[in-house]
N, C-alpha and C positions, 0 to 999 in steps of 0.2 A: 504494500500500500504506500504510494506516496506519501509523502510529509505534508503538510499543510505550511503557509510562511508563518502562521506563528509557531509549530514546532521546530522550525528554522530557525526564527529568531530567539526562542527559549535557548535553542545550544549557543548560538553566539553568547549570548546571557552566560551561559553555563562555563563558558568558555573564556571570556572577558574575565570574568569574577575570578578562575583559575592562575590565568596568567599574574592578575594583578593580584593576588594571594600570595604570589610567590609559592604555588602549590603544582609543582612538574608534574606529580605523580597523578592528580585530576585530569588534569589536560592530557597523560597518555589515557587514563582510562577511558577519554569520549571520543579515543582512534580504534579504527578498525583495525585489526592485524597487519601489520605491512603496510599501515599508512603512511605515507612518504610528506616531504616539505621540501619545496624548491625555493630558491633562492635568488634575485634577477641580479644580485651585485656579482656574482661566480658562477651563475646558469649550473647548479651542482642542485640534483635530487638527493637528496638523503632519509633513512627509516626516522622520522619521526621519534619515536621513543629516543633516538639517539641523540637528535641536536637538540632536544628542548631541556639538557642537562646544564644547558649553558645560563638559565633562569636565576637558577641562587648565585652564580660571579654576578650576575647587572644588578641584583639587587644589593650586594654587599658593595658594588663599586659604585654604585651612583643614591646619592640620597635621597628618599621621597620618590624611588622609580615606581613609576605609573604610566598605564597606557589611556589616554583622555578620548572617548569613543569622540570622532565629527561626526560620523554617518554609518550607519549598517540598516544595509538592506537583504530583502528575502532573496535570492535567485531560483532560476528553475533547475537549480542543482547543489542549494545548500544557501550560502549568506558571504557578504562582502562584509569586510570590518575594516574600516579607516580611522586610523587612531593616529594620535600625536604621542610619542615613548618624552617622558619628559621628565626632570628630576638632576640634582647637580650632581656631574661627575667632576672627577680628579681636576682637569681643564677646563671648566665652565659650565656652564648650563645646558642641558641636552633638551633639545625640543627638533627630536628629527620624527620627521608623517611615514608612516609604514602604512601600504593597504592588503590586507591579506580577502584574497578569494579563495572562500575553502568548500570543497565536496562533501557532500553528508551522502550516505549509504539510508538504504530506508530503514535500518534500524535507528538513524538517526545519529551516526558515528563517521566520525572524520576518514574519508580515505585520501583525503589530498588536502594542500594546504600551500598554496604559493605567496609568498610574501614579496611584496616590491618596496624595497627601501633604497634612499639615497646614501650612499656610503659616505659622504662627504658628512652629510647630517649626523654622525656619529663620532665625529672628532671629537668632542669634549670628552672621549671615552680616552682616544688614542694620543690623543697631543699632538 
């Protein structure tokens, strides 16, 4: 059975609140198996479970790290989430736009997940 947009936008919901938890282990549990995450600064797929361990470093490196939702919508294959990552790291203030378009399976679980961020926007991280 298809999903409806608001059980679409329930996981974005579901999903938001995870990330910005600082809670990896939630956010693996609303992927499917072998859910993957592509990347557009390195064009690199990678298993899901695996890069989202990078969560607790941004939150110990940057203070006040948070994702500020602008805009999330339903798609006809899951939800768009445009956020601002924002909070002071080491070199300044981070306020880089990430939009992540992700696939929901109809149990309502991530199998895909592409995030497009500007790498330049995350200098406050690297110096």
């Amino acid at each position: 059975m298809a999903l409806s947009d608001a059980d679409k936008l329930a996981a974005l919901n579901r999903y938001a609140d995870a990330i910005n938890g600082c809670r990896p282990e939630d956010a693996i549990a609303m992927c499917a198996p072998g859910a993957t995450v592509w990347h557009n600064y390195d064009d690199k797929t990678a298993v899901y479970a695996d890069s989202v361990g990078s969560l607790p470093w941004m939150f110990k490196a940057v203070e006040g790290l948070r994702w500020e939702t602008r805009r999330a919508m339903a798609t006809s294959e899951g939800f768009v989430w445009e956020a601002i990552i924002r909070g002071t790291a080491k070199f300044g203030e981070l306020a880089a736009q990430t939009c992540m378009v992700v696939t929901l399976n109809d149990d309502g679980l991530i199998v895909a997940l592409d995030e497009y961020i500007d790498p330049a926007s995350m200098k406050p991280l690297r110096g």
